[in-house]
N, C-alpha and C positions, 0 to 999 in steps of 0.2 A: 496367446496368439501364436498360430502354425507358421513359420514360415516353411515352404519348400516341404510340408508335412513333416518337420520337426518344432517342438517349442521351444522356449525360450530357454528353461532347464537345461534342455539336452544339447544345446548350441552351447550355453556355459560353462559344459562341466567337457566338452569336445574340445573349447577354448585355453580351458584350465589344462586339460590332460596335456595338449601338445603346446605349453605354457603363450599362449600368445594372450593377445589384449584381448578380454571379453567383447561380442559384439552388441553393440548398441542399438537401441528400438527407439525410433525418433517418437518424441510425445506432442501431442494434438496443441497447436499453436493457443495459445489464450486469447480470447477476447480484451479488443481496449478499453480501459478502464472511460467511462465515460460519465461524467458528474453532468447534474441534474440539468440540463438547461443549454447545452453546449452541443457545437454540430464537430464532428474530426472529419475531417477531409481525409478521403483512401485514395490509396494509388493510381489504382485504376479499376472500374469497372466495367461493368458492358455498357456502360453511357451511350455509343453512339451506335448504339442497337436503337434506341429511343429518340437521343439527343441525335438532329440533322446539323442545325447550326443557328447560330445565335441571327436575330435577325436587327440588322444595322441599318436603320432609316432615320430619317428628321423625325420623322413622330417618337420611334422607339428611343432617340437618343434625349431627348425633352423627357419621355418621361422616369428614362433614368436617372437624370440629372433631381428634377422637378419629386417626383413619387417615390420614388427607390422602385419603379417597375422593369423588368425586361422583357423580351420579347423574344420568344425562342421557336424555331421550326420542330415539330417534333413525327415523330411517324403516324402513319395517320390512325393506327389502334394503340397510340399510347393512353393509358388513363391519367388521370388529374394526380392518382398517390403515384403512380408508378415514378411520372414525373417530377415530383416535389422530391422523392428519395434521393434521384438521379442529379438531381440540383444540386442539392444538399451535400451528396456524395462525393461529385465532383468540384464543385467550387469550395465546397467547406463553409458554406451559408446556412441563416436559421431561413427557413419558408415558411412565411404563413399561410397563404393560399395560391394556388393556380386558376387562371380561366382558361378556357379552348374556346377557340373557334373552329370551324373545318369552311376554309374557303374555298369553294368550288371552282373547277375551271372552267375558260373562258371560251368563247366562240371565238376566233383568229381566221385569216382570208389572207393568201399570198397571193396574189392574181385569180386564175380560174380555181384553187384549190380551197376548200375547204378544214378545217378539222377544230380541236381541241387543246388549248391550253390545260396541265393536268392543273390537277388543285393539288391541297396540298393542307394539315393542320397547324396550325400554330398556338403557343401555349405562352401569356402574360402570367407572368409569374410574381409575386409581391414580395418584398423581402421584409425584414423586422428593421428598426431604428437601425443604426450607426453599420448594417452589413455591406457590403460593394461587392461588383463583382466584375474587374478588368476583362469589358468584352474589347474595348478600343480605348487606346490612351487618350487624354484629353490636353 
């Protein structure tokens, strides 16, 4: 590898000549070691390129409690994997499957004006046995 149109060689033996500390070539981080069946939660990703925000209602909170289900806003061209990655990614959760809906928006009337509530997608998300996922304390 060239740096600065020198290699490594000739960086070393430049190092050595005018006795200083050889310089160092940082090496390609390794991947997590990840056994068979297990999700690792990362720091951070582009999550909320996809993820809008979690959606907190009587219904969604029954059936987190009830299903291990959640209920999440997501952009409205997320796909079903992009999202289950993103889940997974962020929370540190297994997923088994996603649903979408794409809820259209609504006709609204302020007096003489007319317009458009936007819509918006949202994505139920299922999780495996004994997973959670702190969207609000209980």
């Amino acid at each position: 590898m060239a740096i600065f149109g020198k290699t490594k060689k000739e960086l070393v033996k430049k190092a050595v000549a005018k006795k200083m500390a050889p310089v160092k070539v940082a090496k390609k981080a390794e991947p997590k070691k990840n056994f068979k069946g297990t999700v690792v939660k990362k720091e951070f990703s582009e999550a909320y390129r996809i993820l809008h925000r979690p959606m907190v209602t009587e219904k969604s909170f029954d059936l987190s409690g009830k299903l291990n289900q959640y209920i999440f806003e997501v952009a409205p061209g997320a796909t079903k994997n992009e999202t289950k990655k993103v889940i997974q990614d962020l929370y540190g959760v297994k997923v088994i499957r996603v649903n979408t809906i794409n809820v259209p928006g609504k006709k609204r009337r302020v007096g003489g004006h007319e317009g458009f509530r936007s819509g918006f997608k949202k994505a139920i998300v299922f999780l495996a046995e004994g997973e959670k996922i702190e969207v609000i304390s209980r």
